[in-house]
VOGU-3710 file (C-alpha; in Angstrom, 3 decimals, decimal comma):
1> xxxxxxxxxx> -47,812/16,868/-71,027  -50,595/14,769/-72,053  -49,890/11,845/-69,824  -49,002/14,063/-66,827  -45,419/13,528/-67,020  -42,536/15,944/-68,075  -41,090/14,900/-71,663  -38,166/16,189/-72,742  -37,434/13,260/-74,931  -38,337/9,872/-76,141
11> xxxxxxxxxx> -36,125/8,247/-73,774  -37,173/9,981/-71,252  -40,802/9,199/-72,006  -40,510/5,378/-71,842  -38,755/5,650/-68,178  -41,874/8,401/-67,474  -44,634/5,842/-69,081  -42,577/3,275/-67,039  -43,161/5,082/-63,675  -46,839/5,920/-63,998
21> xxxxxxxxxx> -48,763/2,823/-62,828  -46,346/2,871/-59,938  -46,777/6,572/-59,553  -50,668/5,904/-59,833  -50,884/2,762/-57,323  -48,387/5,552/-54,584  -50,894/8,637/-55,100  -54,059/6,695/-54,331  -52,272/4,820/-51,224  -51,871/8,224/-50,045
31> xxxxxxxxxx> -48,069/7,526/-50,333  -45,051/9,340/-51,593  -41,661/7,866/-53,281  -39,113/9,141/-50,676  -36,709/11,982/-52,307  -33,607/9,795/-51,999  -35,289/6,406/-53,722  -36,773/8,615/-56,424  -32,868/10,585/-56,866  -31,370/6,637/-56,967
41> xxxxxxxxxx> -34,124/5,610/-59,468  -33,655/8,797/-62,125  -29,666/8,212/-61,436  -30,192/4,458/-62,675  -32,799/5,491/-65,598  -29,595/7,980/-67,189  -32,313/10,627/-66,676  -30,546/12,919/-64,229  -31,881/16,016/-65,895  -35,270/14,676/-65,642
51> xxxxxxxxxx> -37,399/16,484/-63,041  -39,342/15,004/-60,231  -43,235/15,455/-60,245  -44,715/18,266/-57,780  -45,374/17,650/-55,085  -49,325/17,757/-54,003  -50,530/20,988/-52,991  -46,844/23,018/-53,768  -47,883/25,617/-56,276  -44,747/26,483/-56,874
61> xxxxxxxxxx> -43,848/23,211/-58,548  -40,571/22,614/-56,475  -38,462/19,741/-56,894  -36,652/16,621/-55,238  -33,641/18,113/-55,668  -33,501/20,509/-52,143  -34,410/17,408/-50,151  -31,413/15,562/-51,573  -29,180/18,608/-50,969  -30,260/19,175/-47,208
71> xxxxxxxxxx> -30,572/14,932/-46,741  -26,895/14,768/-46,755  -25,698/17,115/-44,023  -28,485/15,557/-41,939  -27,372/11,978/-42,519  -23,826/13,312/-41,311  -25,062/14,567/-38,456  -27,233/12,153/-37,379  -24,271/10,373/-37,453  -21,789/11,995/-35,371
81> xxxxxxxxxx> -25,130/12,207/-32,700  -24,862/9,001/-32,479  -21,726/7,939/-32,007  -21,458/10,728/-29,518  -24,647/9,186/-27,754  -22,715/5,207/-28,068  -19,925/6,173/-26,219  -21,563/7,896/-23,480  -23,429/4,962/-23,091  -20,294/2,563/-23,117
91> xxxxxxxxxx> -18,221/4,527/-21,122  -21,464/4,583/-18,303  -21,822/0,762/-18,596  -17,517/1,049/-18,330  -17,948/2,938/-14,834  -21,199/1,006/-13,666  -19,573/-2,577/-14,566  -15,948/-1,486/-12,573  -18,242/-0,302/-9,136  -20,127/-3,478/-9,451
101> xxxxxxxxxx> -16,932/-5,398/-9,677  -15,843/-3,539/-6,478  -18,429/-3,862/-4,660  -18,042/-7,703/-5,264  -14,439/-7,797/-4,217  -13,134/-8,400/-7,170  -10,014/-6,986/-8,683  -9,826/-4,473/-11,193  -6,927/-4,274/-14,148  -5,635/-0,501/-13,363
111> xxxxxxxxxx> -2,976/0,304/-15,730  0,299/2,537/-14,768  -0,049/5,818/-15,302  3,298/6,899/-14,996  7,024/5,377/-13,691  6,208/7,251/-10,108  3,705/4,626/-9,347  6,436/2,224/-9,077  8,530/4,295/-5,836  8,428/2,499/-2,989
121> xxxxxxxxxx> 6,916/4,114/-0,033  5,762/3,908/3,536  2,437/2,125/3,086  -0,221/1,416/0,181  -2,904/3,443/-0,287  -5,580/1,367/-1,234  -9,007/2,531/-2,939  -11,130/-0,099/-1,485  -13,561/0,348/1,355  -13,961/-1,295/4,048
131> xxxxxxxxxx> -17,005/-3,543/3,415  -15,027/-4,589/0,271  -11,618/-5,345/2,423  -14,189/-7,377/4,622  -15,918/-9,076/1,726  -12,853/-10,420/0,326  -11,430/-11,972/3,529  -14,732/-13,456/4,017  -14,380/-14,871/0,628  -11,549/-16,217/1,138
141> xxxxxxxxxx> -12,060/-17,921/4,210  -15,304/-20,142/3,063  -13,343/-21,181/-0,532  -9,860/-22,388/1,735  -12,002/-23,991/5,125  -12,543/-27,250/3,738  -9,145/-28,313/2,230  -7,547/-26,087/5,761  -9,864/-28,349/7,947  -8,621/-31,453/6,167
151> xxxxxxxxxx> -5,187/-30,543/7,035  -6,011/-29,763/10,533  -7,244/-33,394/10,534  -4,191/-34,708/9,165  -1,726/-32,471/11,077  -3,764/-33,939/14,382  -2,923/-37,576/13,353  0,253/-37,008/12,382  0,948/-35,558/16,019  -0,404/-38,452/17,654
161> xxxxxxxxxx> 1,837/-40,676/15,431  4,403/-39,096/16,625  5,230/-37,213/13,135  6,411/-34,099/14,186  8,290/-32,561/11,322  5,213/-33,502/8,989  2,240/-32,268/11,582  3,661/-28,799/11,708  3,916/-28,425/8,300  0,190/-29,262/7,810
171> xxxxxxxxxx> -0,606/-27,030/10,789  0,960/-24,303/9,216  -0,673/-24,911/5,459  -4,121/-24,675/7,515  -2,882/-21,536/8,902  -2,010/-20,190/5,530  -5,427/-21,122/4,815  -7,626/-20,382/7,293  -5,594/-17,446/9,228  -8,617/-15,996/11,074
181> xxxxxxxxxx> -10,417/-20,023/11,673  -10,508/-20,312/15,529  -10,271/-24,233/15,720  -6,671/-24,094/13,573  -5,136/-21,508/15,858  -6,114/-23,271/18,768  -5,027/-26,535/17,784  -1,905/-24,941/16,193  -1,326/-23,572/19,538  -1,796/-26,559/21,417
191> xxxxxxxxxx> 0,749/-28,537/19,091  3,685/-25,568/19,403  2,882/-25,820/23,196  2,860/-29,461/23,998  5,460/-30,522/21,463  8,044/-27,585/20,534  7,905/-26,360/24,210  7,051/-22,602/22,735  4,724/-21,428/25,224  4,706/-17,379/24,447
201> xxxxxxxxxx> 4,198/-18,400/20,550  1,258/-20,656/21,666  -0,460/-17,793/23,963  -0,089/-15,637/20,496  -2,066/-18,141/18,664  -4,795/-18,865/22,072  -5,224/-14,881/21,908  -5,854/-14,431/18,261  -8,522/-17,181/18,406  -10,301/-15,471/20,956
211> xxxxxxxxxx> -9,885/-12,024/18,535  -11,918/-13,894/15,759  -14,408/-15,892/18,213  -13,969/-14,588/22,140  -16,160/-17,399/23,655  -14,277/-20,092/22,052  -13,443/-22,421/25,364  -10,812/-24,060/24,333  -8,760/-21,027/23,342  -10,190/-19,395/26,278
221> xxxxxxxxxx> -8,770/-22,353/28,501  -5,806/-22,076/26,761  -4,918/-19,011/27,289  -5,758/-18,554/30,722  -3,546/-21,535/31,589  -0,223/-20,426/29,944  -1,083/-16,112/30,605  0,854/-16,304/34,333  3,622/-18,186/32,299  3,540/-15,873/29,221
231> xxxxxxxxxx> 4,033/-12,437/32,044  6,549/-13,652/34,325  8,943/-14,642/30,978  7,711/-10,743/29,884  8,846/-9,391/33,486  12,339/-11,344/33,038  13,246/-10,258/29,706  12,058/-6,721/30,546  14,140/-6,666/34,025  17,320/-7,898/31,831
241> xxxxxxxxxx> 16,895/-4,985/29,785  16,923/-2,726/31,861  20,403/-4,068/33,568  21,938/-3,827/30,666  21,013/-0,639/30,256  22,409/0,537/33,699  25,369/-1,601/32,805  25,889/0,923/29,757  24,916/3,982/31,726  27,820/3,700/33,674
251> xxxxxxxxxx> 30,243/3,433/31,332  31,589/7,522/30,800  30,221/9,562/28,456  33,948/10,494/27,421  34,999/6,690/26,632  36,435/6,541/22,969  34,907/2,971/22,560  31,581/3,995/23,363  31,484/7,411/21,221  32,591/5,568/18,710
261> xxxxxxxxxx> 29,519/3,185/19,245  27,539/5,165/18,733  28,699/7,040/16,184  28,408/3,956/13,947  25,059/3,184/15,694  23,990/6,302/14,190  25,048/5,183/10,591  23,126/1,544/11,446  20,004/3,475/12,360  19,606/5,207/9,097
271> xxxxxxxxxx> 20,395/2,685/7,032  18,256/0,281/8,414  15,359/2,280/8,898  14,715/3,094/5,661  16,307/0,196/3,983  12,704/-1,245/6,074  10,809/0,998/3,448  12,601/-0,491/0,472  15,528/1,672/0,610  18,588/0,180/-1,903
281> xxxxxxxxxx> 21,244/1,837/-0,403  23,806/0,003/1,249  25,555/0,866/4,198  28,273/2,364/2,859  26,307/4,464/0,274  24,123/5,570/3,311  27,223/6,563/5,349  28,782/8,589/1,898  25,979/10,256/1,791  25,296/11,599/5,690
291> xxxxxxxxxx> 29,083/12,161/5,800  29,944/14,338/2,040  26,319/14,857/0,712  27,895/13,223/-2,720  25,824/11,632/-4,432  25,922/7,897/-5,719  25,231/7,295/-9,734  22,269/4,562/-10,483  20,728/5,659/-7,225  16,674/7,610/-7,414
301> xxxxxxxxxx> 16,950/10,868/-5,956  14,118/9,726/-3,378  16,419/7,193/-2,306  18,943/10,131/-1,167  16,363/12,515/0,121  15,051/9,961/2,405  18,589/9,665/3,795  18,887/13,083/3,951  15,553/13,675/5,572  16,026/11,133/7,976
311> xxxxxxxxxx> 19,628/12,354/9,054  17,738/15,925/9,363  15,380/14,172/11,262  17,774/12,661/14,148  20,154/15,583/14,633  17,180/17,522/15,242  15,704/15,197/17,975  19,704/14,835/19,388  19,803/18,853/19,796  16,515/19,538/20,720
321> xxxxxxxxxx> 14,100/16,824/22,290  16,432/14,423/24,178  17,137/15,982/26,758  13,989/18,796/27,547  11,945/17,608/30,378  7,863/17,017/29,856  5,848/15,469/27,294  6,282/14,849/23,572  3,395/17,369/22,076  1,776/17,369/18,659
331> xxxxxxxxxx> 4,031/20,205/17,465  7,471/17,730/18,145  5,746/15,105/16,375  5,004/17,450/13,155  8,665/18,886/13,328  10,129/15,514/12,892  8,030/14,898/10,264  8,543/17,938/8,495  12,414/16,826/8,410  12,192/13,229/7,553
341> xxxxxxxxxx> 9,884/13,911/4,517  11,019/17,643/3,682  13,537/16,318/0,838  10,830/14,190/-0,454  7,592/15,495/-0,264  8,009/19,361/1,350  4,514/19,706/0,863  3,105/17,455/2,987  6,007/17,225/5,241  4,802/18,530/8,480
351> xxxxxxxxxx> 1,168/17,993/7,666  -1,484/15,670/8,818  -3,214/14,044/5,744  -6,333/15,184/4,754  -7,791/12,464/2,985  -9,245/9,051/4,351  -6,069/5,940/3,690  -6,405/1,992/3,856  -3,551/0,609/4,637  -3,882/-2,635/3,890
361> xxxxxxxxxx> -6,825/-4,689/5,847  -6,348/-1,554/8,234  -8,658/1,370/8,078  -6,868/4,658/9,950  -9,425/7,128/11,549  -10,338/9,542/9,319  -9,033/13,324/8,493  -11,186/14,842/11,610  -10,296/12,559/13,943  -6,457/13,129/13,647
371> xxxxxxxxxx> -5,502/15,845/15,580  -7,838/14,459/18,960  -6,492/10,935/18,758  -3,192/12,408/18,265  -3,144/14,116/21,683  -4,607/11,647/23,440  -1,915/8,243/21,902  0,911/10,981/21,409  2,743/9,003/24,266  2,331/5,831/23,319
381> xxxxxxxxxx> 4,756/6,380/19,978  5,276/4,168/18,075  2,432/1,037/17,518  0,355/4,369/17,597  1,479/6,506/15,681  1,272/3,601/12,575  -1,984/2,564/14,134  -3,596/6,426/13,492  -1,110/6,913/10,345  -2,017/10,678/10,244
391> xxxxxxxxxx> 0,411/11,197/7,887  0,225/10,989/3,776  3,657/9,610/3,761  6,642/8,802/6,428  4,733/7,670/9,260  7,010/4,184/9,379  10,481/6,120/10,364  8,852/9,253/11,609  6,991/6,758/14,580  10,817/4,705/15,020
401> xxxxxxxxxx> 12,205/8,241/15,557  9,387/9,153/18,044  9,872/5,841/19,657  13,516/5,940/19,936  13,185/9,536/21,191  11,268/8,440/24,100  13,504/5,556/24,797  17,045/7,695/24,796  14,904/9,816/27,401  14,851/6,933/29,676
411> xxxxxxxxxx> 18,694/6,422/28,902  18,528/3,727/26,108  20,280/3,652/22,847  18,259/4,470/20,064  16,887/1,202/18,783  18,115/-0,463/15,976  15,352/-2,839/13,666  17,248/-4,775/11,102  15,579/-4,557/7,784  16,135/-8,258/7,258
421> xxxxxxxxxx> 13,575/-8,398/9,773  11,209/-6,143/7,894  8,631/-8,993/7,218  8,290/-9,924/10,605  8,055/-6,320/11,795  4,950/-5,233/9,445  3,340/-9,021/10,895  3,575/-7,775/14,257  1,792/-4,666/13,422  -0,659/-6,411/12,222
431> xxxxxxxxxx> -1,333/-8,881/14,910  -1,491/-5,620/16,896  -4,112/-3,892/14,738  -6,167/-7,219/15,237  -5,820/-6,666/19,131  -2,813/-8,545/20,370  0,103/-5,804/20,719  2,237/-8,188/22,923  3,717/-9,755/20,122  5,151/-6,312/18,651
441> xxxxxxxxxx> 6,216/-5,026/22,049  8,381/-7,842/22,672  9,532/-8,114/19,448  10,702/-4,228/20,228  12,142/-5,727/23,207  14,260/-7,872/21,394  15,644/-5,205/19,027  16,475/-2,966/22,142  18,229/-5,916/23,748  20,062/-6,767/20,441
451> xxxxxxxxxx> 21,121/-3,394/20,477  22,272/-2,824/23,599  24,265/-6,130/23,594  26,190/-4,499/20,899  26,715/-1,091/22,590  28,211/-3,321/25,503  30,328/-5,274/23,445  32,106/-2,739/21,684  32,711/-1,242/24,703  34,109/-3,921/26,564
461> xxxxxxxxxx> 38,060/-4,140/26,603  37,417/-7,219/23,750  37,314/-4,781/21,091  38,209/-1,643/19,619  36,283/-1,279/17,063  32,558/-1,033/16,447  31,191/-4,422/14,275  29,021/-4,166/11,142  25,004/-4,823/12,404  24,770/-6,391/8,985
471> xxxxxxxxxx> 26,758/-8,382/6,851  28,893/-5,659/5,003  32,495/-4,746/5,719  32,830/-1,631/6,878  36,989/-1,779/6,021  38,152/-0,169/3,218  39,922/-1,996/0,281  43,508/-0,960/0,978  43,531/-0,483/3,983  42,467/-2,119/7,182
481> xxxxxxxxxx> 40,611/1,419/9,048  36,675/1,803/9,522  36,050/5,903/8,887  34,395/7,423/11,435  33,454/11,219/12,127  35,082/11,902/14,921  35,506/15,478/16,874  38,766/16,169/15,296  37,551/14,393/11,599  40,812/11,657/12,551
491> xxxxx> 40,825/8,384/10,581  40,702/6,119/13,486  42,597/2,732/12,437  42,765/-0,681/13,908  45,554/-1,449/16,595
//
């Protein structure tokens, strides 16, 4: 005890007499040797039964040795608090780095969450809003208008060498790049006018200049100077249509040619309509289906439902709608929705959404607005009914239904749109969204002609039997008869 340090031994005493100038130089720095240095240090020196020195001021004489026992729970955790504290922090610099990336119009790598993400639908819903949707147009536009004004350059001297074939395929690579550039539509309008002779296509392209800059004179020039051309070719094809269609109204309701028409019309109509959402089915399938309720192996259950719903859907409208007098109201609208998406989605068949959509570069009104805008475009079908897309799901073939409602009404078939022709049909929607609807109503037009040329042909004493709208044989394998549902379930067969 004589040098102030605990002997229990002569070993011990040379690592003790080894400490104390250390020990001496610590106390009068006013410094103590940390409990975990000083446990590493008698661990080292084979002295583990050695005690530590009091502390200063501890009567008691305690020891290191608590300190070391309650240091190692607090090392763990101090540990676990922060690597709780890291990934709070990483996921918040996660979250804050994916809304910047947003916000800049950039996409973001979302992984699938499950196989349902993959169904094909009506429309997109898209989480972007609409500055972003605006943002990345705009973007866009200023990297492609150099390299789609150099081809606008070269497209014009090709034209006035007299290279046709190779100035419209420049014009149409500025297009591609530069869609919403006034100067390329209105040149590309001027070239389709002057030397392909396609006025109405021209007007399109005057009109959606004007959408994108309104006091552009040339484009305004333009399509002031073909407009009187562009509505008397409107007023023809319109007046054709409706001769054909009194050319079919007279025809008797009891003619076996025509109720066979449209029996078969009936089968066209639901298999092209939702074939247009991405429907696999083929017409056959589709026809199985309406007819025995059977269902076909390596087919979704979605893709039967939708049949299903949509054959709900048009017997409904055939027993109830066609032929009452007034108005289509909200309630109508709501029933045929509740049938076209009951097999699919009961819940929100029937339902206005609830929650804001993007579809696309097209913002619907939101939630609130629904039911008002509803009432007030309920007449104008179809174009509107997409435009205000109040519902979640099934507002493609619940507004063809409404439209072709309106149109039996006024004694026209239902319409038929070919879902080969689906591209062009979701383009016309859009150049109506950006203000020109002319381009969708005649393509409508079109269909309803299309249609009703068929309706007369089969009924014309030509033929006897009602032709396939697409290119599938409706004839079975042995034998040459096309199996139709008729009032006494006969298998009608070629003559």
């Amino acid at each position: 005890m004589g040098n102030g340090h605990v002997r229990t031994s002569d070993t011990v005493d040379k690592h003790a007499t080894f400490c104390r100038p250390e020990r001496d130089r610590r106390v009068q720095r006013g410094e103590m040797l940390p409990a975990f240095v000083y446990g590493c240090y008698v661990r080292h020196g084979k002295a583990s039964h050695v005690k530590a020195p009091a502390r200063r001021g501890d009567a008691t004489g305690s020891t290191y040795d608590m300190p070391l026992r309650l240091l190692v729970p607090f090392v763990f955790i101090l540990g676990i608090a922060i690597a709780v504290i890291s990934t709070l922090v990483s996921r918040y610099i996660d979250v804050d780095s994916t809304e910047q990336e947003l916000h800049h119009g950039r996409s973001v790598f979302v992984p699938l969450t499950s196989e349902g993400i993959l169904d094909v639908y009506d429309d997109h819903m898209l989480t972007i809003s609409q500055s972003n949707t605006q943002l990345g147009k705009v973007q866009c536009t200023a990297a492609s208008t150099a390299e789609a004004l150099t081809s606008l350059h070269l497209a014009l001297d090709m034209k006035l060498s007299g290279k046709q074939e190779k100035a419209i395929k420049l014009f149409q690579h500025a297009v591609a790049l530069a869609p919403c550039h006034p100067d390329v539509l209105n040149y590309y309008g001027e070239f389709l006018e002057h030397t392909q002779n396609n006025v109405i296509k021209a007007n399109e392209f005057y009109v959606r200049a004007l959408t994108y800059k309104p006091n552009h004179e040339g484009a305004l020039i333009n399509s002031q100077r073909t407009a009187r051309v562009v509505e008397e070719h409107d007023r023809i094809m319109l007046r054709r249509i409706d001769d054909k269609r009194n050319t079919l109204s007279n025809i008797p309701d009891n003619n076996a040619a025509l109720i066979r028409a449209k029996k078969e019309a009936y089968f066209q109509h639901i298999y092209h309509t939702v074939g247009i959402e991405g429907n696999t089915m083929n017409l056959a399938q589709t026809r199985a289906i309406v007819e025995t309720r059977i269902a076909v192996s390596g087919k979704s259950i979605d893709e039967h439902n939708e049949i299903i719903g949509l054959d709900a859907a048009m017997k409904y409208i055939n027993a109830t709608l066609v032929n009452r007098v007034g108005s289509i109201s909200i309630k109508d609208i709501l029933e045929i929705h509740r049938r076209v998406l009951g097999h699919v989605d009961p819940v929100e068949g029937g339902q206005f959404r609830r929650t804001q959509v993007y579809v696309g570069g097209h913002i619907p009104p939101g939630p609130d607005s629904i039911h008002y805008l509803m009432e007030e475009y309920a007449a104008l079908a179809h174009y509107k009914l997409v435009h205000i897309h109040p519902f979640t799901d099934g507002n493609g073939r619940t507004s063809r239904l409404l439209m072709n409602m309106i149109l039996m009404q006024a004694g026209y078939p239902p319409v038929i749109i070919h879902k080969q022709h689906r591209h062009k049909y979701y383009e016309y929607l859009q150049l109506a969204n950006a203000g020109d609807v002319r381009p969708f109503v005649r393509f409508i037009a079109e269909c309803t002609e299309q249609t009703l040329d068929l309706f007369l042909w089969a009924t014309s004493e030509f033929s006897r039997q009602v032709p396939a709208l697409s290119q599938e044989t409706l004839f079975t394998e042995k034998h040459n008869t096309i199996i139709l549902e008729d009032d006494n379930n006969e298998i009608l067969e070629n003559d």
